[in-house]
PDB file with one MODEL, atoms N, CA, C and O in Angstrom:
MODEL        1
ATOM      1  N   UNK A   1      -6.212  11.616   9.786  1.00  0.00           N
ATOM      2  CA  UNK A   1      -5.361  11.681   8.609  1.00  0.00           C
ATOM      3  C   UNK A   1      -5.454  10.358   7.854  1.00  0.00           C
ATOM      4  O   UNK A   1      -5.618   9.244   8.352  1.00  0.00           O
ATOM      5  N   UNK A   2      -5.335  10.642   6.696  1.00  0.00           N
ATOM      6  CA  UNK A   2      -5.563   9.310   5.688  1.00  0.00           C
ATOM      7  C   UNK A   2      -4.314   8.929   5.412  1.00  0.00           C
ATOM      8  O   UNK A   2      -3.566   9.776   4.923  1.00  0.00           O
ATOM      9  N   UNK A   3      -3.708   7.297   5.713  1.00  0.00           N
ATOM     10  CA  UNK A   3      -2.829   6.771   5.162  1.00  0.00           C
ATOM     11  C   UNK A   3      -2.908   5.677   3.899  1.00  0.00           C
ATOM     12  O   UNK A   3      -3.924   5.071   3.561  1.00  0.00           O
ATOM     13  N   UNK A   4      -1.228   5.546   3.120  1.00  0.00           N
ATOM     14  CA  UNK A   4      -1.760   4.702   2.309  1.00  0.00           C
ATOM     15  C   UNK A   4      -0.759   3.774   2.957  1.00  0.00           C
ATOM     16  O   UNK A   4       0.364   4.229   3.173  1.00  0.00           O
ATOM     17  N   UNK A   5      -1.109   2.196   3.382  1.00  0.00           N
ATOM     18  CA  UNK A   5      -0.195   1.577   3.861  1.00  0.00           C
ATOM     19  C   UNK A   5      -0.295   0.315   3.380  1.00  0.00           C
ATOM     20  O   UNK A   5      -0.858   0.132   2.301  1.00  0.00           O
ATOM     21  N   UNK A   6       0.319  -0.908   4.220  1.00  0.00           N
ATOM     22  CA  UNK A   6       0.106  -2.308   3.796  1.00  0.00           C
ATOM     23  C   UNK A   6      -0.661  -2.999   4.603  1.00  0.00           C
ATOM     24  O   UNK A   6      -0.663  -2.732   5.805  1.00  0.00           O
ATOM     25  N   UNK A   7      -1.393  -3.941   4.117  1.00  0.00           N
ATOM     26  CA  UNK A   7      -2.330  -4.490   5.324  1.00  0.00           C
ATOM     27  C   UNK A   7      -2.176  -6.035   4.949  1.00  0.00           C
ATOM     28  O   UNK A   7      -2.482  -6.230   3.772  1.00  0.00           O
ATOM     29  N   UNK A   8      -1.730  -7.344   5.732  1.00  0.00           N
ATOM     30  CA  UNK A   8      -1.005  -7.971   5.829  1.00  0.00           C
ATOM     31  C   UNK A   8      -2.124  -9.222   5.474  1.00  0.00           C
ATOM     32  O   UNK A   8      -3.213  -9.199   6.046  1.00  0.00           O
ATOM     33  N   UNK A   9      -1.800 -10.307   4.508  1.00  0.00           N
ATOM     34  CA  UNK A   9      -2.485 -10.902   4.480  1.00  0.00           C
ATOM     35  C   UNK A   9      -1.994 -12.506   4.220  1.00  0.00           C
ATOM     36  O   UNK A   9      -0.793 -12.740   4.352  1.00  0.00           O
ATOM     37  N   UNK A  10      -2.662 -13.310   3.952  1.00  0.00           N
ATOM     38  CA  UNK A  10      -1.591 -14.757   3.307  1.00  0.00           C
ATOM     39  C   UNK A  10      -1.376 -15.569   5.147  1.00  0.00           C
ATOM     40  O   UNK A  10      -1.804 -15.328   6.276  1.00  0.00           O
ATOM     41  N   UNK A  11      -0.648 -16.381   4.631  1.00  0.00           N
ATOM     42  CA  UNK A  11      -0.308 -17.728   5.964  1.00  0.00           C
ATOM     43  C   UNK A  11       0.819 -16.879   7.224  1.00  0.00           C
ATOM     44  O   UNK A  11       1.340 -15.764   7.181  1.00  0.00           O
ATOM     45  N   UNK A  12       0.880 -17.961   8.268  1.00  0.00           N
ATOM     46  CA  UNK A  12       2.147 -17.922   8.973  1.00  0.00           C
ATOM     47  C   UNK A  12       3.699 -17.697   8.161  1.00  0.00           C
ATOM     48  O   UNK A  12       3.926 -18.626   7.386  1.00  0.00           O
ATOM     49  N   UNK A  13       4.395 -17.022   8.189  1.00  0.00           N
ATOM     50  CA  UNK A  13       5.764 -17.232   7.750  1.00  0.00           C
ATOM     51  C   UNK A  13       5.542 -17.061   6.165  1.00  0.00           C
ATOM     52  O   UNK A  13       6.596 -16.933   5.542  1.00  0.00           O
ATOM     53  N   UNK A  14       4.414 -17.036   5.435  1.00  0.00           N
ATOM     54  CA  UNK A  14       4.253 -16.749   4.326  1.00  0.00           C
ATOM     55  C   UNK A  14       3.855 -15.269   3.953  1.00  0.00           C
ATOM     56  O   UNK A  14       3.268 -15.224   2.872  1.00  0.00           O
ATOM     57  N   UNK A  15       3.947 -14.594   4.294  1.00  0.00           N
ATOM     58  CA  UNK A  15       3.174 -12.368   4.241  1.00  0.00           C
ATOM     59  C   UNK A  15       2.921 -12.152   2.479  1.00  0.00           C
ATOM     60  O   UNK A  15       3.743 -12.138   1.563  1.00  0.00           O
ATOM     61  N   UNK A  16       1.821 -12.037   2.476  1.00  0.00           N
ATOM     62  CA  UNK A  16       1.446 -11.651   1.078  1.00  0.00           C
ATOM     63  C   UNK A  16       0.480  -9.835   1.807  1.00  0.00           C
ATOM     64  O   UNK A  16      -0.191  -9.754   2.836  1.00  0.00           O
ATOM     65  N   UNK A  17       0.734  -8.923   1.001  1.00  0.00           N
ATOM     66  CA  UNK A  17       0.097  -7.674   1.895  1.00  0.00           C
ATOM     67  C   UNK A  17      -0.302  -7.016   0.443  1.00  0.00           C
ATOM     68  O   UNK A  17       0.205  -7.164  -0.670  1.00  0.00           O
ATOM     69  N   UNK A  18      -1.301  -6.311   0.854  1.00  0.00           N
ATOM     70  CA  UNK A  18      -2.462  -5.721   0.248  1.00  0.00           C
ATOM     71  C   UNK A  18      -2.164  -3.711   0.391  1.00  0.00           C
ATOM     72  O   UNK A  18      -2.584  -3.240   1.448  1.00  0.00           O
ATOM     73  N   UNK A  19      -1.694  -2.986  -0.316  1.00  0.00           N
ATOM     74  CA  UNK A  19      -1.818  -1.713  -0.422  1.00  0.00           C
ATOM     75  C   UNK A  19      -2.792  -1.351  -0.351  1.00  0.00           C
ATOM     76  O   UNK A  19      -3.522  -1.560  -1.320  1.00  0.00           O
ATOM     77  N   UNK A  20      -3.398  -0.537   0.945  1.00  0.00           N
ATOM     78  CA  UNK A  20      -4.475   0.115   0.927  1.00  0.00           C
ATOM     79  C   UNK A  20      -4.564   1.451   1.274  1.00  0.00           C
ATOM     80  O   UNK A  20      -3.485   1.945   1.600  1.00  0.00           O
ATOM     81  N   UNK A  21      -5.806   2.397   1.309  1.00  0.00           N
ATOM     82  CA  UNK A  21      -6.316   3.551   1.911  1.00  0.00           C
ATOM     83  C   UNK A  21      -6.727   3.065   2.783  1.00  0.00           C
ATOM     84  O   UNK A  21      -7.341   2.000   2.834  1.00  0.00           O
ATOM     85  N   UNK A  22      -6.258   4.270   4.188  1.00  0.00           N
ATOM     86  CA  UNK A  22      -7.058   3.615   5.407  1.00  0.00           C
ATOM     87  C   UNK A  22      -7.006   5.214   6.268  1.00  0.00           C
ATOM     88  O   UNK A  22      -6.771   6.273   5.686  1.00  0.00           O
ATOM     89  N   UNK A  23      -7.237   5.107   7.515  1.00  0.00           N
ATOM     90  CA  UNK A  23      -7.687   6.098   8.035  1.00  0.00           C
ATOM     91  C   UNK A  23      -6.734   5.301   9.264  1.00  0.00           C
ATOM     92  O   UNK A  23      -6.933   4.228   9.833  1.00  0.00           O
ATOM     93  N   UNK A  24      -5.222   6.672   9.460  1.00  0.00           N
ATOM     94  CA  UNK A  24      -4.237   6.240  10.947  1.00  0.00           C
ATOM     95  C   UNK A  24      -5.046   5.538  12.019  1.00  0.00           C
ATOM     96  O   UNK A  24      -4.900   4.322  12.143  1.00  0.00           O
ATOM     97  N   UNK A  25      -5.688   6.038  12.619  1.00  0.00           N
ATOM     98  CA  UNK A  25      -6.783   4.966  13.321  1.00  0.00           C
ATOM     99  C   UNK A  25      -6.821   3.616  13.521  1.00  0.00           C
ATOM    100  O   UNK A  25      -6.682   3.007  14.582  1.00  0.00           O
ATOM    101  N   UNK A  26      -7.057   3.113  12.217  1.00  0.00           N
ATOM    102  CA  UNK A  26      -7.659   1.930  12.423  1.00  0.00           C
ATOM    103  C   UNK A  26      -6.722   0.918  11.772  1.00  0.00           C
ATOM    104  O   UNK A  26      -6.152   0.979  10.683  1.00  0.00           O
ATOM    105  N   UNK A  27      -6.704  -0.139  12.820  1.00  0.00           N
ATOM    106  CA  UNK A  27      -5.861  -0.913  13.177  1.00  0.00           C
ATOM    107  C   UNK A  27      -5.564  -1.673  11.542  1.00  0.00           C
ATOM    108  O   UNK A  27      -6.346  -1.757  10.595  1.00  0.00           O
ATOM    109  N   UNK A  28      -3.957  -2.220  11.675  1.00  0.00           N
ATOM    110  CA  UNK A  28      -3.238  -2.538  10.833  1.00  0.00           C
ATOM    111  C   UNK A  28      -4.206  -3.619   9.162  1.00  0.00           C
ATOM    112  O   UNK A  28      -4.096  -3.635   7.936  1.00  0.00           O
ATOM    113  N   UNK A  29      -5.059  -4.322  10.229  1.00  0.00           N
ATOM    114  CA  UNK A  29      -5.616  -5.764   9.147  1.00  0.00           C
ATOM    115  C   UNK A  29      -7.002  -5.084   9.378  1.00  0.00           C
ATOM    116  O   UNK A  29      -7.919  -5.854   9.093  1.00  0.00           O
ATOM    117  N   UNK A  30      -7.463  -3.715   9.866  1.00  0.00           N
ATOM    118  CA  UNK A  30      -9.225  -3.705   9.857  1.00  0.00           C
ATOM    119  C   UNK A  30      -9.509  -3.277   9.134  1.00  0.00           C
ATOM    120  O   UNK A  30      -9.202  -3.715   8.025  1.00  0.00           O
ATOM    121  N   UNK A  31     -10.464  -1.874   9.303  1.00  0.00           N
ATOM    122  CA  UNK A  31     -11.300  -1.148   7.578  1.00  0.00           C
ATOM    123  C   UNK A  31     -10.430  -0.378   7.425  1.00  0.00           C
ATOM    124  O   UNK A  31      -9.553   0.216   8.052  1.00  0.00           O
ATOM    125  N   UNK A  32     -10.997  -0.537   6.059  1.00  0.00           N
ATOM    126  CA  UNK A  32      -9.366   0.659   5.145  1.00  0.00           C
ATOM    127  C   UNK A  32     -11.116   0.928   3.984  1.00  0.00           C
ATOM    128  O   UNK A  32     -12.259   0.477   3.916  1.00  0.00           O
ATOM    129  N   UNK A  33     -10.099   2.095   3.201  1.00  0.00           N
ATOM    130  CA  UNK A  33     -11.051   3.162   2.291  1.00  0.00           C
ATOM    131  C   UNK A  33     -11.005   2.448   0.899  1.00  0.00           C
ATOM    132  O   UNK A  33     -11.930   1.962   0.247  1.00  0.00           O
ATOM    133  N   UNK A  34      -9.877   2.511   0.671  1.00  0.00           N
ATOM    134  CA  UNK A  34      -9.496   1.615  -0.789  1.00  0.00           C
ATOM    135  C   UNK A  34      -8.420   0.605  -1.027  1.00  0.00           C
ATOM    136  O   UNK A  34      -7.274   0.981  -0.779  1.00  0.00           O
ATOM    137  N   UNK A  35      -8.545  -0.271  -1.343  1.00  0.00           N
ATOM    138  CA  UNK A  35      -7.612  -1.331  -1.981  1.00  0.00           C
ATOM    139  C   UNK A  35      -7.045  -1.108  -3.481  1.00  0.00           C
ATOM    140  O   UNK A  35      -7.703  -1.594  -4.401  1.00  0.00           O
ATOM    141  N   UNK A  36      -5.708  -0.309  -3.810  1.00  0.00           N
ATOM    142  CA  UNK A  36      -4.996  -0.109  -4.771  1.00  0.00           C
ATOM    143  C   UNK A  36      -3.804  -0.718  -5.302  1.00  0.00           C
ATOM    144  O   UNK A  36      -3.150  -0.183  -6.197  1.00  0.00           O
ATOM    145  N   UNK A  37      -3.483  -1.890  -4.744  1.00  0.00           N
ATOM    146  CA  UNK A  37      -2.858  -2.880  -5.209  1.00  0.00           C
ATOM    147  C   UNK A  37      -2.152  -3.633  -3.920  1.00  0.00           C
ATOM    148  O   UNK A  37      -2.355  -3.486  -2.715  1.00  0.00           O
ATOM    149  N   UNK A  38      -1.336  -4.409  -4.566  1.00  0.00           N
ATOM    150  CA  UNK A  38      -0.740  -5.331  -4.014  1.00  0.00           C
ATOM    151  C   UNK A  38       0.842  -5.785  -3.951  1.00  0.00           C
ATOM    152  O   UNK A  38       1.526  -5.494  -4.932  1.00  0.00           O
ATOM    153  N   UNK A  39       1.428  -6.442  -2.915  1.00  0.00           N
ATOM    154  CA  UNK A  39       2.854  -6.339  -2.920  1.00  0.00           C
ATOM    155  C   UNK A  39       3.055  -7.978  -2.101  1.00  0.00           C
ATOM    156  O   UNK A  39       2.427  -8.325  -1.100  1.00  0.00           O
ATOM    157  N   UNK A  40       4.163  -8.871  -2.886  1.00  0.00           N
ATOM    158  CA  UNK A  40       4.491  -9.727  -2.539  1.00  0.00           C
ATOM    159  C   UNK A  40       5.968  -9.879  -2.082  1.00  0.00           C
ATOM    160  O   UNK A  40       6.756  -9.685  -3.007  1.00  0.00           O
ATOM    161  N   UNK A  41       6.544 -10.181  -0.879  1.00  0.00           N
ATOM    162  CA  UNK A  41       7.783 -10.164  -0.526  1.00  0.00           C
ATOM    163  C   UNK A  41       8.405 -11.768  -0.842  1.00  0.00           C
ATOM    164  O   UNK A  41       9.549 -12.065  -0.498  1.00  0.00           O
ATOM    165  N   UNK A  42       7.814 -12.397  -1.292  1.00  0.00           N
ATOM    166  CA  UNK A  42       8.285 -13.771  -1.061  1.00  0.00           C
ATOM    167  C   UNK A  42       8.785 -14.369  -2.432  1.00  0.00           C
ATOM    168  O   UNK A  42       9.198 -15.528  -2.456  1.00  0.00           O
ATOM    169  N   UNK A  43       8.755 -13.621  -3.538  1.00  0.00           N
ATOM    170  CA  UNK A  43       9.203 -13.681  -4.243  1.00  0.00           C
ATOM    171  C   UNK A  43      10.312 -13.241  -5.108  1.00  0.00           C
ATOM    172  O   UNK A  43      10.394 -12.012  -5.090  1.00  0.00           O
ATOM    173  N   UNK A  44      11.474 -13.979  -6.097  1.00  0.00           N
ATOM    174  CA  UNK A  44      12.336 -13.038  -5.826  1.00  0.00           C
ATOM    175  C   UNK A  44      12.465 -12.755  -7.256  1.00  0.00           C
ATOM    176  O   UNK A  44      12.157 -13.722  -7.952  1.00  0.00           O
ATOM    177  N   UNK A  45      12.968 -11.320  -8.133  1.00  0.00           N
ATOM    178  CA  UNK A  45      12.806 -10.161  -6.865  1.00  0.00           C
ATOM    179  C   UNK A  45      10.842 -10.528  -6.238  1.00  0.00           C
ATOM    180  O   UNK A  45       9.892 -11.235  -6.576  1.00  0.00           O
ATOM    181  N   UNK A  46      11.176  -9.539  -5.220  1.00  0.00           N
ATOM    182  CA  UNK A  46       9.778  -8.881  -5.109  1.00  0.00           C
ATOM    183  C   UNK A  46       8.951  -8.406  -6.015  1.00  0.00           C
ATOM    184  O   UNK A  46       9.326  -7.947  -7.093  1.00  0.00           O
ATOM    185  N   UNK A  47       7.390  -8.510  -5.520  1.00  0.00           N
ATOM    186  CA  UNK A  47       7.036  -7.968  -7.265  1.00  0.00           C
ATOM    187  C   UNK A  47       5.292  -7.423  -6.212  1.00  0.00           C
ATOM    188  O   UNK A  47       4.598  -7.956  -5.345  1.00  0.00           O
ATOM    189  N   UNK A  48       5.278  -6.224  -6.917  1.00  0.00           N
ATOM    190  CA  UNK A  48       4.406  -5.600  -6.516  1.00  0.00           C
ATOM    191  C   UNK A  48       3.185  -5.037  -7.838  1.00  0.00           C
ATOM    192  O   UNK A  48       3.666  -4.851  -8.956  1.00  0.00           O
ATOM    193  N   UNK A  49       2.164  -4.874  -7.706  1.00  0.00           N
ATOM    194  CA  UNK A  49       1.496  -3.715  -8.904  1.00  0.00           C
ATOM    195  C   UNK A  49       0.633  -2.662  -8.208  1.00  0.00           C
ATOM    196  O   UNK A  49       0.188  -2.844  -7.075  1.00  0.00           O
ATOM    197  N   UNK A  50       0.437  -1.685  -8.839  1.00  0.00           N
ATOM    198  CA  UNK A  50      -0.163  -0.608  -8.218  1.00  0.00           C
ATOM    199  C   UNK A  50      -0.945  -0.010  -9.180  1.00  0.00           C
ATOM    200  O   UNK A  50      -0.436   0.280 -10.262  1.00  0.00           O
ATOM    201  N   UNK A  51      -2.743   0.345  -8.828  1.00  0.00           N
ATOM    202  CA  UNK A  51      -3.338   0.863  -9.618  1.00  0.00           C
ATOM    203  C   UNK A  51      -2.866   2.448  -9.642  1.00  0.00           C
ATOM    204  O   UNK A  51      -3.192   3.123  -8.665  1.00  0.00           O
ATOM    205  N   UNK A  52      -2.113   3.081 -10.707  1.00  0.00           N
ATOM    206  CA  UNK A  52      -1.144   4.300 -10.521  1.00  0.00           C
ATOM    207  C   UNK A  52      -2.402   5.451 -10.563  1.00  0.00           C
ATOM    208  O   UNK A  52      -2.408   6.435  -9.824  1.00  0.00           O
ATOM    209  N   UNK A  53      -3.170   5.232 -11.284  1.00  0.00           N
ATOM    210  CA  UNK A  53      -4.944   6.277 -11.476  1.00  0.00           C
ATOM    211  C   UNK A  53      -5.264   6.408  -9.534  1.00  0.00           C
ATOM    212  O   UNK A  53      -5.066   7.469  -8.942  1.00  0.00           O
ATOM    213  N   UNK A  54      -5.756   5.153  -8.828  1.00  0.00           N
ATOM    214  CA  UNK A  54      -6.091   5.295  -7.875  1.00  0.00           C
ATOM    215  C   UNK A  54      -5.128   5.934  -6.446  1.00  0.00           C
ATOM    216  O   UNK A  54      -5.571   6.519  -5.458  1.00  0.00           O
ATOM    217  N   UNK A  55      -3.402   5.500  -6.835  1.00  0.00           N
ATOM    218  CA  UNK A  55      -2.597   6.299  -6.136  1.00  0.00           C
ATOM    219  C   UNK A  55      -2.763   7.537  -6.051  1.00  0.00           C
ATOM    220  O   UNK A  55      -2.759   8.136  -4.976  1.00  0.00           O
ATOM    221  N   UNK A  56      -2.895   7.960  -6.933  1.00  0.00           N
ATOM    222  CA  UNK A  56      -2.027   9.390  -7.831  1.00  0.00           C
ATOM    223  C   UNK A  56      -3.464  10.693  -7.243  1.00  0.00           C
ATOM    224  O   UNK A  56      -3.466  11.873  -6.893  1.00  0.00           O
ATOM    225  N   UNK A  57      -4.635   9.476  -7.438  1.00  0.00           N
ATOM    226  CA  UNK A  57      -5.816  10.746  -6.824  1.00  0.00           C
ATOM    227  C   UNK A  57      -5.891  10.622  -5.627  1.00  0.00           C
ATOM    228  O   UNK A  57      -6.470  11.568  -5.094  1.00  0.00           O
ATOM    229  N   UNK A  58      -5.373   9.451  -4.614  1.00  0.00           N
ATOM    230  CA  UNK A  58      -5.236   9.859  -3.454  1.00  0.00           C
ATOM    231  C   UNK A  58      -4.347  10.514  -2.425  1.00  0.00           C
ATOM    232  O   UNK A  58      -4.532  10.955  -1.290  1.00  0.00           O
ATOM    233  N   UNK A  59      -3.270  10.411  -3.275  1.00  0.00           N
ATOM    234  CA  UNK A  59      -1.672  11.711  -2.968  1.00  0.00           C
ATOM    235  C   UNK A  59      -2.338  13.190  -3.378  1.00  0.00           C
ATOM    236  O   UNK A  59      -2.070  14.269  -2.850  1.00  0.00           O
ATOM    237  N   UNK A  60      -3.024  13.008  -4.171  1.00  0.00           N
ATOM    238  CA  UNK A  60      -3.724  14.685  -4.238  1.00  0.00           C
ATOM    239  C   UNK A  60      -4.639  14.704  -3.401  1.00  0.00           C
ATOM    240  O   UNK A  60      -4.947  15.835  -3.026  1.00  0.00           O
ATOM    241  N   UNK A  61      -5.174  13.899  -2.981  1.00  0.00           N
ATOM    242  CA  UNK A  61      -6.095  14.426  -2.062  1.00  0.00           C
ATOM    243  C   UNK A  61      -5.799  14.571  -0.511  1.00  0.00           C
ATOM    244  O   UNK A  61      -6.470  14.916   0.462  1.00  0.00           O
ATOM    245  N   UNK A  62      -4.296  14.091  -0.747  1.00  0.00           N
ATOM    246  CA  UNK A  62      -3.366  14.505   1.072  1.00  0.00           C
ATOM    247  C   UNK A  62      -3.456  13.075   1.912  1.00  0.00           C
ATOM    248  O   UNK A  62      -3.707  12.966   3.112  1.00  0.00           O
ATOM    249  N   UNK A  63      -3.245  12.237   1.170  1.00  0.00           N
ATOM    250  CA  UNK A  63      -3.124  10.771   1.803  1.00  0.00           C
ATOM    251  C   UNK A  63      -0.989  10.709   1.689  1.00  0.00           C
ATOM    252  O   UNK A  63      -0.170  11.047   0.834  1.00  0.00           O
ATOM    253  N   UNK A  64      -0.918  10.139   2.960  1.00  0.00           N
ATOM    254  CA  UNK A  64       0.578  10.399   3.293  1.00  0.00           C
ATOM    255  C   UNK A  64       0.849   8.561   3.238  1.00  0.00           C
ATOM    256  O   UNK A  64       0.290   7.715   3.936  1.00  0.00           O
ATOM    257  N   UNK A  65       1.731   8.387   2.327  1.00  0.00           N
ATOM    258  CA  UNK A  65       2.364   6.735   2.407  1.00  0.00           C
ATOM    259  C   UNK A  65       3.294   6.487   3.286  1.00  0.00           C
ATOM    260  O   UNK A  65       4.354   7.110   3.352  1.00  0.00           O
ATOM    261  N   UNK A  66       2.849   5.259   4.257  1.00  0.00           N
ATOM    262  CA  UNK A  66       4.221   5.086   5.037  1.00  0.00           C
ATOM    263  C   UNK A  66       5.568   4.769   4.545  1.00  0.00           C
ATOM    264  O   UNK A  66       5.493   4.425   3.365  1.00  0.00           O
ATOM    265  N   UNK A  67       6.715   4.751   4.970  1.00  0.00           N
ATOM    266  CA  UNK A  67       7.940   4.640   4.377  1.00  0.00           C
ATOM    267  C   UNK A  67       7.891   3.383   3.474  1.00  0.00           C
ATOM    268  O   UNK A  67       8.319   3.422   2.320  1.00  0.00           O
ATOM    269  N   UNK A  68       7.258   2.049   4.133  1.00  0.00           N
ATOM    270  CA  UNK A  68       7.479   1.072   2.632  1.00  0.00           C
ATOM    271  C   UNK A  68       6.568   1.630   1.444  1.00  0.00           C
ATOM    272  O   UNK A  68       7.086   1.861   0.351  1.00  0.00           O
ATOM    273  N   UNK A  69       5.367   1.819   1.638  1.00  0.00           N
ATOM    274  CA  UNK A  69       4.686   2.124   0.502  1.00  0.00           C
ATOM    275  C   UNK A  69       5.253   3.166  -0.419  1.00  0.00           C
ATOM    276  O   UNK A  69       5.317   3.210  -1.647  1.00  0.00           O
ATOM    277  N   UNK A  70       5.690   4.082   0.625  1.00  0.00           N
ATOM    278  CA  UNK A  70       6.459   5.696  -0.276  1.00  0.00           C
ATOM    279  C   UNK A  70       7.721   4.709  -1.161  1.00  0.00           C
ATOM    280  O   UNK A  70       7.845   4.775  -2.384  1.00  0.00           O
ATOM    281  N   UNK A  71       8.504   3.902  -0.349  1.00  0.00           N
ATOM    282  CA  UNK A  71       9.582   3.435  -1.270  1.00  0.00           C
ATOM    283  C   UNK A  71       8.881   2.279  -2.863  1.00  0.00           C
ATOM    284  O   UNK A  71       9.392   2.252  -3.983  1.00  0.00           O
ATOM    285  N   UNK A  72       8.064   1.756  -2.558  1.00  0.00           N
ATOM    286  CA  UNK A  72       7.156   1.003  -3.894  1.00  0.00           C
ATOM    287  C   UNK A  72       6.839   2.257  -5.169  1.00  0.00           C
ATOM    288  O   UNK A  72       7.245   2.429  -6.318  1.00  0.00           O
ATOM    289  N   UNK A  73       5.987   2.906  -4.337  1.00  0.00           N
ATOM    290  CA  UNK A  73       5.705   4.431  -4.775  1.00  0.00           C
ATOM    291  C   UNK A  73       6.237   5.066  -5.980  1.00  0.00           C
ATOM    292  O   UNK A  73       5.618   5.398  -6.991  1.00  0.00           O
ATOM    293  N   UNK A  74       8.005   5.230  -5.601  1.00  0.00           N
ATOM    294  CA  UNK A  74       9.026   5.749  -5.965  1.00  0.00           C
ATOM    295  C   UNK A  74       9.649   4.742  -6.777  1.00  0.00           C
ATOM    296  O   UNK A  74      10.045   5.330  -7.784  1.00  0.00           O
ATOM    297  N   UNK A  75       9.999   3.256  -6.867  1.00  0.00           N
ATOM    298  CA  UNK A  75      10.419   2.691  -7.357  1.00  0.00           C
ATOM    299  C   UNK A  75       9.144   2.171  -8.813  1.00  0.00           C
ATOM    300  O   UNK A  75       9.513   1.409  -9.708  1.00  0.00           O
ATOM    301  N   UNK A  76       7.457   2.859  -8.754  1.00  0.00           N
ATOM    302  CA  UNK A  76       7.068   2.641  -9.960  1.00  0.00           C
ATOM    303  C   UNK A  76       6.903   3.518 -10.451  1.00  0.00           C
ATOM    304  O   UNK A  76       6.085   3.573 -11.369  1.00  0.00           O
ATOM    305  N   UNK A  77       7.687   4.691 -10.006  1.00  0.00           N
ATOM    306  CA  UNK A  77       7.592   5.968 -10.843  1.00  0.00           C
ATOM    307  C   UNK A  77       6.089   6.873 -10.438  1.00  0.00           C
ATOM    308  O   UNK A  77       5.697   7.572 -11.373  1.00  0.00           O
ATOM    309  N   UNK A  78       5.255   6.924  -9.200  1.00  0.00           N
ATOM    310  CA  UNK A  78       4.057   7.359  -9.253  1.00  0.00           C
ATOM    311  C   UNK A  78       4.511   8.445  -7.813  1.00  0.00           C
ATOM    312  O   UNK A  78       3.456   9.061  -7.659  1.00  0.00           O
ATOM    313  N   UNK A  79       5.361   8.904  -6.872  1.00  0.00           N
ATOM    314  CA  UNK A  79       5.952   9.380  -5.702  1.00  0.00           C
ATOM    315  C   UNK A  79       5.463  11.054  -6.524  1.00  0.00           C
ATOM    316  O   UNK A  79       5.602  11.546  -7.644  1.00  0.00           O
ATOM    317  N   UNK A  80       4.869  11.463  -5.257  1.00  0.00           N
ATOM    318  CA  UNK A  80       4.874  13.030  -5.487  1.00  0.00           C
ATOM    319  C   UNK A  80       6.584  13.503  -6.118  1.00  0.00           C
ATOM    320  O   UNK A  80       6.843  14.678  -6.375  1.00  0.00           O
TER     321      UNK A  80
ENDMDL
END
């Protein structure tokens, strides 16, 4: 099954994470399918962007977002 999740990137104590396509499988920081944006927690607010073209064709094509991504998702207006 294809997920769309976060894959964790940046320093110790600093988390900068990367929205990607990936395949449940494979482990949290390894190969993923596509890179469709990005999400920063360390800033306040938070501030994320999302290529909404590259979401939007991979929710049709039956890619399931984990709960943070589904909540980003929903908060830029792109959530099934």
């Amino acid at each position: 099954m294809v997920k769309i999740r976060l894959r964790r990137m940046g320093q110790k104590k600093a988390p900068f994470y990367r929205i990607v396509v990936s395949d449940e499988r494979s482990p949290r920081d390894g190969k993923f399918i596509a890179e469709i944006g990005t999400y920063d927690p360390n800033t306040d607010p938070s501030t994320f962007n999302i290529d909404e073209e590259a979401a939007k064709k991979w929710l049709a094509n039956g890619a399931q977002p984990t709960e943070v991504v589904g909540k980003l998702l929903k908060v830029a207006g792109i959530s099934k």
